[in-house]
N, C-alpha and C positions, 0 to 999 in steps of 0.2 A: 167529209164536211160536217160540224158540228150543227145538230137543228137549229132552228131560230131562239127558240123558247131558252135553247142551253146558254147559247150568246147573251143574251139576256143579261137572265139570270149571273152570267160571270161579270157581263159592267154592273148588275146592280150591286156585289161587295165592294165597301167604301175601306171596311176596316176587317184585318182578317188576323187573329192570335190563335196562337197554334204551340202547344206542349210545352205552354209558357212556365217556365220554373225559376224564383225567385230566390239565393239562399243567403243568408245571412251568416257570416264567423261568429261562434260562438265562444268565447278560450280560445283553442286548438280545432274544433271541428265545425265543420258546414252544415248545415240547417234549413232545408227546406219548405221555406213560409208558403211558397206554394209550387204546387203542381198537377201535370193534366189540366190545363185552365185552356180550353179551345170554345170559341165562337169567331161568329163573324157577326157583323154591323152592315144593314145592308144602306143604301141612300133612303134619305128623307124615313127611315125610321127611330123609334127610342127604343132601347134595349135597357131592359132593367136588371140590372147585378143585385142579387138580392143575396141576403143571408146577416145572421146573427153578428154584432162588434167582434174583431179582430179575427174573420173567418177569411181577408185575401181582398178584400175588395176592393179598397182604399188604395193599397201598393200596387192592385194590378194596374190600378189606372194611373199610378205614380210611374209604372213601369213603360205605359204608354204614348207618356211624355218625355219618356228617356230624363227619369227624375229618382232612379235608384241607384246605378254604378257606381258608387264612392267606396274609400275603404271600406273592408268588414261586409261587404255585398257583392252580389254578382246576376245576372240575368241571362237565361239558355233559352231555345227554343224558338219563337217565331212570332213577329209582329208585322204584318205587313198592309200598308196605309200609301192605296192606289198605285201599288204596285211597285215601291218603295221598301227593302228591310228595313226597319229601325232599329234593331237590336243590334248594338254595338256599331252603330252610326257617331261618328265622334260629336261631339258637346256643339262643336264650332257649326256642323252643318245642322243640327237639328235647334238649336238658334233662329235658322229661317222659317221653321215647320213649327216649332214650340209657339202659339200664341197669334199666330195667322190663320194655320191651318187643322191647329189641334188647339186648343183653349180650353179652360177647364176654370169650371166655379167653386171654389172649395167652402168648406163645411162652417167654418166659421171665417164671417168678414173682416172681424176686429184685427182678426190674423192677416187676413189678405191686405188689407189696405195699411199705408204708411200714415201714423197716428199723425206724424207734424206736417204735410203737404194738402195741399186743397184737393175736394174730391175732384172737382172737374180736370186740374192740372194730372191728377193722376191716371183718369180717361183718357186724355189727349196724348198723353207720355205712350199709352201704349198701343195708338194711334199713327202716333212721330216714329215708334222703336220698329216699323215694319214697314210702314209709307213714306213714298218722298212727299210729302206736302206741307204746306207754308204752315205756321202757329197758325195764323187766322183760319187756314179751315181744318185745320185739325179743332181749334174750337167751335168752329159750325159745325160737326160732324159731331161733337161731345155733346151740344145742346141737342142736336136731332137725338142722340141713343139716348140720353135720361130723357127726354120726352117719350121716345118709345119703350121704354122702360115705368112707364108713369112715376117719372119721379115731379111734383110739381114746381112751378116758376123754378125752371132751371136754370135763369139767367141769374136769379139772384143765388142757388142754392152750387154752382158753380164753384163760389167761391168759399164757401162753408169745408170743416173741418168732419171727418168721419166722426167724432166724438159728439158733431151736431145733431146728427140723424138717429133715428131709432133704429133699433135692430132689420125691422122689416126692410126699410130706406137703405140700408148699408148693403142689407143682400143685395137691395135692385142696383145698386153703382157696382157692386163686384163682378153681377149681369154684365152690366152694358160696360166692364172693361173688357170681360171676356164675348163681349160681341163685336168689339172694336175693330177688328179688322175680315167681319163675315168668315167664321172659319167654317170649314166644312165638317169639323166633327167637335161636338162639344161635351165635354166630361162633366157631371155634374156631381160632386160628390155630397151627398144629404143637403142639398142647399137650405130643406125647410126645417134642419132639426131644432134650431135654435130658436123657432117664433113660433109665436101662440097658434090655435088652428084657424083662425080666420083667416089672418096672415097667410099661413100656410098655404091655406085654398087659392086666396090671391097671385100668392107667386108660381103656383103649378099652373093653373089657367095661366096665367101673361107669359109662363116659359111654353108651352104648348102652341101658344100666338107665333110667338116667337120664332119657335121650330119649324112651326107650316109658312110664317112669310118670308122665311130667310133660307129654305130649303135645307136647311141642316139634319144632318143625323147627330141621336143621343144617344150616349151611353149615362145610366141616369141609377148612380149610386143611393140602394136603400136598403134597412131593416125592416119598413113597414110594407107589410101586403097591402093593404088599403091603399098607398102611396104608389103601390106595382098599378094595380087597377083603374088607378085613376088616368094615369101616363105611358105605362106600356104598349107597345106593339107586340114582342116579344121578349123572355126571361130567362136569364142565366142565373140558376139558383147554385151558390157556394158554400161549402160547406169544409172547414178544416181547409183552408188553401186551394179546396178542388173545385171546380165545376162538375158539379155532381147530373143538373139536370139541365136542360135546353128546349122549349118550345113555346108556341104562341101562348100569348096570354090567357085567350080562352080557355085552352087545353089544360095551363096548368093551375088554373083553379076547377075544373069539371073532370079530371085525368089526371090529376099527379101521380106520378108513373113511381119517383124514389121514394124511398122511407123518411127518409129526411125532410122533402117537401110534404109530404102527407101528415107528419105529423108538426113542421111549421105553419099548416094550414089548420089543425085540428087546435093549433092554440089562439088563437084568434077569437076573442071573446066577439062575443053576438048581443044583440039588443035584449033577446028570449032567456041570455044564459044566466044561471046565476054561479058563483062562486065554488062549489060544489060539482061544476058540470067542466069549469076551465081543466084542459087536460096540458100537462108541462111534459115537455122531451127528458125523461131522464138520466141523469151522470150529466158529464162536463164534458165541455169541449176541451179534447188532448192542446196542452201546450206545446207549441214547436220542437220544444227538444225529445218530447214524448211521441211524435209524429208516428202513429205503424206505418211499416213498410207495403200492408194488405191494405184491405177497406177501412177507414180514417172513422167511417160510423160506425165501425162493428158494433163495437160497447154500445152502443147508444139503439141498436135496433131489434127489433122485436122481431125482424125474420132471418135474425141471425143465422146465417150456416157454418159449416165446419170450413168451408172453402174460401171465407172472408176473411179470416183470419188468417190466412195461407196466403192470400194471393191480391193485388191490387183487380177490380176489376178493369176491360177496357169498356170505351162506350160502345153501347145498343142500340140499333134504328128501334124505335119503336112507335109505328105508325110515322107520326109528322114530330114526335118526341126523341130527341139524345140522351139516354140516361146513361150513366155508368153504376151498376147493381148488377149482381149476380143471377137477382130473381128473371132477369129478365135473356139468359142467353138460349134457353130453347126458341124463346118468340121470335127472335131475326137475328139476322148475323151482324156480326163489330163493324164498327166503321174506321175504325182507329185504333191507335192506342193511346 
């Protein structure tokens, strides 16, 4: 009989990816945009996916939505959401799970929203597209989310055009389409990168309201460490398509365990720094068709070994931390690969 604590612990995963590998056709050959990407999402937490533009982030959570399989692509490995595969779930059945129970706020709104339709009717649309309920209260239900969204006089702004709102306003309607049917896990991909920082601050606090009144778990897409700090519970730091590291947010600002985090934290300008003190990762991130088959940071790390280049590592316990580094295999043994 399994302890009490273990029981738990297995209802509290909401969302569980596992040796998730994305590839893309390139000409004639396959391409691995990502690989080794394992966490879980546990209930009513935020996970922050952190790492440098075009290191995986984006597409994992494109891949989470069952929004990659088209020609010239393909997805392996494991997504599993309440006990559920999703990975190679046909289009037709994840239709009911796309946007109910998985929703996701993307990066820019002007994209997200339909430039000739009214914001509210676009609310309501994906309201109607999940629930049986009359227009009239799909429109009471649109006025309650931009109210809970502080969008102001919703009655009048209802009927208004996304081209009428400000940047900040458009994120908060993109919000409250992706809250429209209480989903239990919601993707947020950079929601603040487009708006100034005041803004910014605004909509992390009201998304944070948000998460604790509606019980939802985040996966909550960023570049910025300050942005991890602010909203994190816990952090999946990627790097080249990998999940390189995994632990509480504490931990991996007081403990960053890979090379890769340690020196994303080391560039992190400070009030005290000046210009002379900023320290930069460097070389370049391998482009996809350059992908090594070993460790993806070799070039880039300063505790390079001979055995990095040889060999992918697998992940590491270490302590309450998953890393995947080499530095780390005397300390505890693999937990995977």
């Amino acid at each position: 009989m399994m302890p009490e604590n273990a029981v738990q612990s297995a209802k509290d995963t909401i969302l569980k990816v596992e040796d998730l590998r994305i590839e893309f056709r390139i000409g004639r050959k396959w391409y691995a945009a990502t690989r080794n990407v394992d966490f879980e999402l546990k209930a009513d937490e935020t996970l922050a996916l952190v790492g440098e533009s075009g290191c995986g982030k984006s597409i994992t959570c494109r891949a989470i939505l069952g929004l990659v399989d088209e020609p010239g692509s393909r997805t392996r490995g494991s997504i599993n959401f309440k006990g559920q595969e999703l990975v190679g779930l046909p289009d037709r059945k994840f239709q009911h799970i796309r946007g109910k129970d998985l929703a996701m706020i993307f990066q820019e709104p002007m994209t997200a929203l339909n430039p000739v339709m009214r914001v509210g009717e676009q609310i309501s649309e994906a309201i109607t597209s999940h629930m049986q309920v009359s227009g009239a209260e799909a429109r009471r239900r649109t006025l309650e989310l931009m109210e809970s969204v502080r969008i102001p006089a919703p009655e009048q702004r209802y009927r208004d055009y996304p081209h009428q709102f400000s940047g900040g306003m458009r994120q908060r309607v993109v919000i409250a389409m992706a809250l429209a049917c209480q989903p239990s896990v919601l993707l947020a991909d950079e929601p603040t990168t487009a708006l100034d920082v005041t803004i910014q601050a605004q909509v992390l606090s009201e998304l944070r309201e948000l998460r604790e009144r509606n019980q939802m778990s985040v996966i909550f897409i960023t570049h910025s460490m300050g942005v991890v700090a602010a909203v994190a519970d816990r952090v999946a730091v990627m790097y080249a398509g990998e999940v390189v590291e995994v632990a509480e947010v504490e931990t991996v600002f007081k403990e960053p365990r890979h090379p890769y985090t340690q020196a994303l934290l080391a560039s992190i300008p400070s009030v005290e720094s000046d210009k002379e003190d900023l320290q930069v990762i460097p070389g370049q991130v391998p482009s996809i068709v350059d992908f090594p088959e070993a460790c993806r940071f070799a070039e880039r790390c300063p505790h390079v070994m001979p055995r990095c280049r040889q060999e992918a590592p697998p992940r590491f316990q270490v302590g309450s931390t998953e890393v995947r580094c080499w530095l780390y295999e005397s300390e505890n043994g693999e937990t995977g690969q």
